[in-house]
C-alpha positions as CSV (number, residue, x, y, z in Angstrom):
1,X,24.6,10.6,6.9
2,X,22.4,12.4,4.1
3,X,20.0,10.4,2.6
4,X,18.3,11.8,-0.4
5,X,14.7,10.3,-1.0
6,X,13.7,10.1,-4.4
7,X,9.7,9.1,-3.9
8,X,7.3,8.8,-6.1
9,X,4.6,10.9,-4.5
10,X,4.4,13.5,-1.9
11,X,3.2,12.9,1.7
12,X,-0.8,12.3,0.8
13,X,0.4,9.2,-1.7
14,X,-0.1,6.2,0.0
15,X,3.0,4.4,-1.1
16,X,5.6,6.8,-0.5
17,X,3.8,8.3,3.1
18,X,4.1,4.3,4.1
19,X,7.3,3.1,2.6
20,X,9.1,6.6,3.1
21,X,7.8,9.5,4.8
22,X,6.8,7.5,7.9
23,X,10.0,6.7,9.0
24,X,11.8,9.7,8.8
25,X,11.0,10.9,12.4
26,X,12.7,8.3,13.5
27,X,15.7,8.0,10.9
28,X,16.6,11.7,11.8
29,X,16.0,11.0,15.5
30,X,19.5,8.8,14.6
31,X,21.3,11.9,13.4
32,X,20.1,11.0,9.4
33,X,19.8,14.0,7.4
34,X,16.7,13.3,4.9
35,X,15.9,15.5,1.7
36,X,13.0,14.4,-0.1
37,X,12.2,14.9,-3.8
38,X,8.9,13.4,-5.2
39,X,8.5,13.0,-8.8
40,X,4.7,13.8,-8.8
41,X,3.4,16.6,-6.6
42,X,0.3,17.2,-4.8
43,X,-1.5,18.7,-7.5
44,X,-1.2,15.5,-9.7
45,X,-2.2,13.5,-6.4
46,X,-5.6,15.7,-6.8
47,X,-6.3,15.2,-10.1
48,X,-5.6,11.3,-9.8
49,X,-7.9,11.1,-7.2
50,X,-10.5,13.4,-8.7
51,X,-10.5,11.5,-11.9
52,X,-9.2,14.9,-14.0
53,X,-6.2,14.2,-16.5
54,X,-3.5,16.8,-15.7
55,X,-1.8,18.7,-18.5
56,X,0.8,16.9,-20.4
57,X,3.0,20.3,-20.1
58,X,2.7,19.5,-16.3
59,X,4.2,15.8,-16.9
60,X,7.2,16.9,-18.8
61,X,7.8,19.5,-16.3
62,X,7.8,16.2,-13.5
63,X,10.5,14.7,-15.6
64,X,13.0,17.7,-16.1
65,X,12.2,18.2,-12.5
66,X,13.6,14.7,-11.2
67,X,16.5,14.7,-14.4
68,X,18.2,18.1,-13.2
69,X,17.6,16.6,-9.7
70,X,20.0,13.8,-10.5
71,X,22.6,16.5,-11.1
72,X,23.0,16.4,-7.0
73,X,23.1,12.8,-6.3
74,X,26.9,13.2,-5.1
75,X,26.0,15.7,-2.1
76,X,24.4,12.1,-0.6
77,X,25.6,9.4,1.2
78,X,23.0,7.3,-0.3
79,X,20.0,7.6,-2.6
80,X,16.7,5.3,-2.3
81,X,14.6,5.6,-5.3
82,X,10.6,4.7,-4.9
83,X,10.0,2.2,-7.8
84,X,11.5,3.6,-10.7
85,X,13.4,7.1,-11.2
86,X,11.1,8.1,-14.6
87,X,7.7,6.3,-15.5
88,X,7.3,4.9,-18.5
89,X,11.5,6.1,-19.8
90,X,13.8,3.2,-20.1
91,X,16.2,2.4,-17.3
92,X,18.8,4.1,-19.0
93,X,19.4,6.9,-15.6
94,X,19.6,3.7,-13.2
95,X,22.2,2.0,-15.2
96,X,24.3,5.5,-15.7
97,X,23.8,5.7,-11.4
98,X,25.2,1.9,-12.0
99,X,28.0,3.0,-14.1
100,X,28.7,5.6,-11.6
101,X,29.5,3.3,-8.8
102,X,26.2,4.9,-7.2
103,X,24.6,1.9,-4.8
104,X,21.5,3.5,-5.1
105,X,18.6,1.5,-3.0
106,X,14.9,1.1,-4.8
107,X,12.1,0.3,-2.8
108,X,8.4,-1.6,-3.8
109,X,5.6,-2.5,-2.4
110,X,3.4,-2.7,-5.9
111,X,4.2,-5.8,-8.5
112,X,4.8,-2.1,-11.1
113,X,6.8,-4.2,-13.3
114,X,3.6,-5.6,-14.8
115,X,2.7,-2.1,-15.9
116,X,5.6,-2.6,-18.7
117,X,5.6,-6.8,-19.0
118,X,2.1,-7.3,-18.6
119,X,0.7,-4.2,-20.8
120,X,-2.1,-4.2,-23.9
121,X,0.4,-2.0,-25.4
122,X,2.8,-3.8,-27.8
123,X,4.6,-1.1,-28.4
124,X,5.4,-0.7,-24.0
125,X,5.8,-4.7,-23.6
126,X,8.3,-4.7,-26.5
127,X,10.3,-1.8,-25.3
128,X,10.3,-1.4,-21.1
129,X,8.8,-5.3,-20.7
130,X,12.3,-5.9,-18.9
131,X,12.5,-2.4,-17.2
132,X,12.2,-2.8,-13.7
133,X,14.3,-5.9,-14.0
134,X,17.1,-4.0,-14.9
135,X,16.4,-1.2,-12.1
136,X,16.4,-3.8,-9.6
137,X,19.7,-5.7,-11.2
138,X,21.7,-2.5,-11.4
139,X,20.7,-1.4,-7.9
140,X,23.3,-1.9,-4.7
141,X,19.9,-3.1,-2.5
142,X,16.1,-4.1,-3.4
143,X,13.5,-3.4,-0.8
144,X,9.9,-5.2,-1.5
145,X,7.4,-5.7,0.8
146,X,6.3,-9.0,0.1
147,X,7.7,-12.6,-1.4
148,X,5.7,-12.1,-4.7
149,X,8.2,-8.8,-5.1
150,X,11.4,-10.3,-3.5
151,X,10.5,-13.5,-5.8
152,X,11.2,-11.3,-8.5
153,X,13.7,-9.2,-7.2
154,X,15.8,-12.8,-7.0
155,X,15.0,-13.3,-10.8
156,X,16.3,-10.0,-12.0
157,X,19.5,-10.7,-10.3
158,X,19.5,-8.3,-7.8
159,X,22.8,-7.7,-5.7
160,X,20.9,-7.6,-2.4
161,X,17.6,-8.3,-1.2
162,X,16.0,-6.8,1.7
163,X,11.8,-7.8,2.6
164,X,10.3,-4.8,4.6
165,X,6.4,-5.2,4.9
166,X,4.3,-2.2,4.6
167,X,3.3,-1.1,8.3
168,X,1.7,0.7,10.6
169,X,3.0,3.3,13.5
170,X,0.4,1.7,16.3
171,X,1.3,3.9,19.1
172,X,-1.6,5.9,16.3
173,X,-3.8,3.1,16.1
174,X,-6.3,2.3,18.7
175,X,-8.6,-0.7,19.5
176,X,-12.4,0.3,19.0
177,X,-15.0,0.7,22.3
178,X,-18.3,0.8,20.5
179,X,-21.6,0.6,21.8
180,X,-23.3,-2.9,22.0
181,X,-26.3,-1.8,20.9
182,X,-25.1,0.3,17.9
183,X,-25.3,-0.9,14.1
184,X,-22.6,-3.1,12.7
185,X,-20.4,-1.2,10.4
186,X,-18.3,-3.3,7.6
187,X,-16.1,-0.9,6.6
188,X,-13.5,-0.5,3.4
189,X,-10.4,2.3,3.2
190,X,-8.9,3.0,0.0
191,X,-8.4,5.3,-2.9
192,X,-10.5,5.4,-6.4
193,X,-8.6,3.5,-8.5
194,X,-9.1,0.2,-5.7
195,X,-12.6,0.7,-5.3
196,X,-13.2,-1.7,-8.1
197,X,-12.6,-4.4,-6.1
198,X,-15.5,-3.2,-4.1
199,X,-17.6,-2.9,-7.2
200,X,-16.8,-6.3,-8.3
201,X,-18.9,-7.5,-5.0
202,X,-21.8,-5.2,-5.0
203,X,-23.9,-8.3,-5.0
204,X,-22.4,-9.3,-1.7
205,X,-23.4,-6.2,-0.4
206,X,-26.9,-6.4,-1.6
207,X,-27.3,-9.5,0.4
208,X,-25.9,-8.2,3.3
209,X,-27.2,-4.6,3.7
210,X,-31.1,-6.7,3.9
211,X,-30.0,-6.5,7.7
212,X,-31.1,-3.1,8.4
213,X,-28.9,-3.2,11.3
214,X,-25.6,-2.9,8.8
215,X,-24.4,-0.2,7.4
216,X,-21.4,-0.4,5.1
217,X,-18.7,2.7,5.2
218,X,-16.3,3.2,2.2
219,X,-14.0,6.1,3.0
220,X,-11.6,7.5,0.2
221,X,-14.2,7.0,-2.8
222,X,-17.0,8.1,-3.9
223,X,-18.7,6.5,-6.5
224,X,-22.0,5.5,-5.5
225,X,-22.5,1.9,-5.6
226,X,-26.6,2.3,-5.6
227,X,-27.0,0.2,-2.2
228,X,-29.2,3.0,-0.8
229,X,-28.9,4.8,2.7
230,X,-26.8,2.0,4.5
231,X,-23.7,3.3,2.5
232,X,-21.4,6.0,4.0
233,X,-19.3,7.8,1.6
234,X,-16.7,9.4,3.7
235,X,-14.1,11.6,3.2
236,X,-10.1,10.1,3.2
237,X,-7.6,12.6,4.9
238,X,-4.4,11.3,6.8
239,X,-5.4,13.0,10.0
240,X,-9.4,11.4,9.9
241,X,-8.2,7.8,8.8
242,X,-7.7,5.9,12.0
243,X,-10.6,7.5,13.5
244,X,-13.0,6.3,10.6
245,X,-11.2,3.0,10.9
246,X,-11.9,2.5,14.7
247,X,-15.8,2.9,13.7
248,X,-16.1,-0.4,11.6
249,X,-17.0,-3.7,13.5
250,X,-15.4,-5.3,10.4
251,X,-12.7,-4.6,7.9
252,X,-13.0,-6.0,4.4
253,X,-10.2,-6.1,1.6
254,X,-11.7,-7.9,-1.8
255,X,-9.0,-8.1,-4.5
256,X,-9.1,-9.9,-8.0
257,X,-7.1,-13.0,-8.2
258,X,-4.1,-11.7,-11.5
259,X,-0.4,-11.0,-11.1
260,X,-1.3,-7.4,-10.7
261,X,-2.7,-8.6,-7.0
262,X,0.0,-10.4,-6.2
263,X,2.3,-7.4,-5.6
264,X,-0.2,-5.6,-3.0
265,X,0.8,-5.1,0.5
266,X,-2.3,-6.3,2.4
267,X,-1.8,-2.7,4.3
268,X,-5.8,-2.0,4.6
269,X,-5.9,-5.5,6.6
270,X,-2.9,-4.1,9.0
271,X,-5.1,-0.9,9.7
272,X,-8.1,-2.5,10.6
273,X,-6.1,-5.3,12.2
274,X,-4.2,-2.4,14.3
275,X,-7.7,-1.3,15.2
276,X,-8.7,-4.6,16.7
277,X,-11.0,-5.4,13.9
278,X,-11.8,-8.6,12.2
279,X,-11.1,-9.1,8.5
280,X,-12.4,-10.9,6.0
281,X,-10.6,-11.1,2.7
282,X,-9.7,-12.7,-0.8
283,X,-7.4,-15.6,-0.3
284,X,-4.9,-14.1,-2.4
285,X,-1.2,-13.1,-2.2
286,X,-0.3,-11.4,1.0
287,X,-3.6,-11.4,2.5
288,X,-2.9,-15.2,3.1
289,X,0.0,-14.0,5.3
290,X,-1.7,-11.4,7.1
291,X,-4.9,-13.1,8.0
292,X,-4.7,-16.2,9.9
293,X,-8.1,-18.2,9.3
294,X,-10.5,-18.1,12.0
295,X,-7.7,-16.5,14.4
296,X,-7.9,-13.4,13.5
297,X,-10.0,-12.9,10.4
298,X,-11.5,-15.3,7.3
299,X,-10.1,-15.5,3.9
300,X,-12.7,-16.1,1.0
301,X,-12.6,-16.9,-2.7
302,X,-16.2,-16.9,-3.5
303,X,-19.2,-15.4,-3.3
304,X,-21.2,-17.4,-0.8
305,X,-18.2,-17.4,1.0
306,X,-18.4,-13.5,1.6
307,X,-21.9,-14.2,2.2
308,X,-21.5,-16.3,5.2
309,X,-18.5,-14.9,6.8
310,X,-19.5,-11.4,6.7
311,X,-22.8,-12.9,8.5
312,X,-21.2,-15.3,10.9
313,X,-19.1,-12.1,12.2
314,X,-22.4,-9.8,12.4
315,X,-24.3,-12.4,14.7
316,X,-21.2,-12.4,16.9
317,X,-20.2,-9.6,18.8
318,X,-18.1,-11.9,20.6
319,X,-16.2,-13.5,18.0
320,X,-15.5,-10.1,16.2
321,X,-14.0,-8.9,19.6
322,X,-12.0,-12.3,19.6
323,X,-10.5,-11.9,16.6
324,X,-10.1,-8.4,16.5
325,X,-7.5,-8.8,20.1
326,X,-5.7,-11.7,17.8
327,X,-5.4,-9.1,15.0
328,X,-4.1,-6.2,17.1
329,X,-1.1,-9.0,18.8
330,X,0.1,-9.8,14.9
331,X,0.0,-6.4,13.9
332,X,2.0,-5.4,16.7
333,X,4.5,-8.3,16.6
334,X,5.4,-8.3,12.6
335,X,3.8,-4.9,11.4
336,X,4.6,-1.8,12.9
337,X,7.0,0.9,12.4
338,X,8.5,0.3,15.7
339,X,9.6,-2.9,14.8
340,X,10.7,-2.4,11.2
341,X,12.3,1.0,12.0
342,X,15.8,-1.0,12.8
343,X,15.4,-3.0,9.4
344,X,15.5,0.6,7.2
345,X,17.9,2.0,9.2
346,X,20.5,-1.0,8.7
347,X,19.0,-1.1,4.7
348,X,20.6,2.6,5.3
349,X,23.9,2.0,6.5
350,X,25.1,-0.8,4.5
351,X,25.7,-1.0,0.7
């Protein structure tokens, strides 16, 4: 079988290195013959990242790029599409691929349809506010990585349905041995464009860095959040992440409680979880599925809350190796590659 994938990033983009690139060890282990073609490529990733706009010369080139691409789609056996197969265009490609007979599969793990039905533009609401529910109706199977995303996968009138969370390979992720006498680390992962959610609880931090035995480490931004010398700014890079990870004593995901949040994945609670760390995250969406209060983690809705959770698991050394074990068992039961690898492999062979 040849499989083309038509992602939306290269490798260093989060989404498509976890819902793509991760598996394909193992899908060409089976005898699967994968081509990849991202729509953005690492230079775009760079200037994302870096805050920089990137030439608009650059972004028409992405789109010829992926149009002449869909001049091959017939050398595949299948073709799964990350998202959408052009930003911001009309779904007129995935309806020709529909007209076609072409079952391709198109995969989410982001609620991106409120990009287009959610927008301040009333010019993109009136025109694309229905876009990704026409991708996902003309499509032969819907991947989503969560029931907010499968809930509306079922209202578009999808043809098939498939939930795949987003996951980790834990044969790469180990539990932490740190020193009892070493400073509690609360610890973030993420990229730029997230790290408001951090902002939004600076306060919380405040309060909590007062303990000069806590430091706080955000790793993949680095905006200074003017909390003094207990904040680590650290470098993100795919090889580094798990390493950084197994330093924090606790893992933290805040999120703002909108639609937009809804569609996340929860997949910064599944690293630290697949470290053996304790979370403590917003009650919303899929971090209520992740985190199982007080088992392996605490979910919070308001500030106080933080407050005294964050505390209760830095006077406990005990309790945060408690629910770290607890963490690691769920994460290795319901999300890691090993045990999802079968699900996109059978995604793969039927239409």
């Amino acid at each position: 079988m040849k499989v083309l994938y038509l992602t939306k990033y290269s490798r260093n983009g989060a989404s498509s290195r976890l819902r793509s690139y991760q598996y394909f060890p193992f899908l060409e282990a089976k005898g699967i013959s994968i081509v990849v073609r991202p729509f953005f490529d690492e230079d775009y990733l760079l200037h994302l990242y870096s805050g920089k706009r990137i030439a608009k010369r650059k972004l028409i080139l992405f789109y010829l790029r992926r149009f002449f691409v869909l001049f091959s789609i017939y050398k595949y056996d299948k073709i799964v599409i990350e998202k959408e197969l052009f930003p911001y265009f009309f779904s007129w490609f995935e309806k020709i691929l529909w007209l076609l007979q072409v079952h391709y599969i198109v995969d989410y793990d982001d609620a991106i349809f409120h990009n287009y039905d959610l927008s301040n533009s009333k010019l993109i609401f009136f025109l694309l506010k229905n876009k990704i529910d026409n991708v996902m109706k003309y499509s032969g199977c819907v991947v989503a990585g969560n029931d907010y995303l499968v809930e509306r996968a079922k209202n578009s009138s999808a043809n098939k349905i498939v939930m795949i969370p987003t996951v980790i390979d834990v044969t790469a992720y180990k539990e932490q041995n740190k020193r009892a006498n070493s400073k509690v680390i609360i610890g973030w992962i993420g990229s730029p464009s997230t790290f408001k959610y951090v902002k939004k609880y600076s306060f919380v931090f405040y309060k909590i860095l007062q303990n000069k035995n806590v430091e706080l480490h955000i790793v993949g931004a680095t905006e200074d959040l003017g909390l003094g010398v207990n904040v680590k700014y650290l470098k993100w890079t795919e090889e580094s992440e798990v390493a950084l990870i197994s330093n924090f004593d606790i893992g933290i995901m805040p999120l703002e409680n909108t639609p937009w949040e809804l569609g996340k994945c929860a997949y910064k609670l599944i690293q630290y979880m697949g470290c053996g760390i304790p979370v403590v995250a917003s009650a919303v969406g899929m971090n209520k599925v992740v985190v199982d209060e007080g088992i392996n983690g605490f979910l919070v809705r308001a500030e106080e809350e933080w407050v005294g959770k964050l505390n209760q698991l830095i006077g406990d050394s005990s309790l945060r190796k408690q629910l770290g074990k607890m963490g690691r068992k769920k994460v290795e039961l319901q999300f890691s590659l090993q045990g999802n690898c079968t699900k996109v492999l059978s995604v793969l062979s039927n239409d």
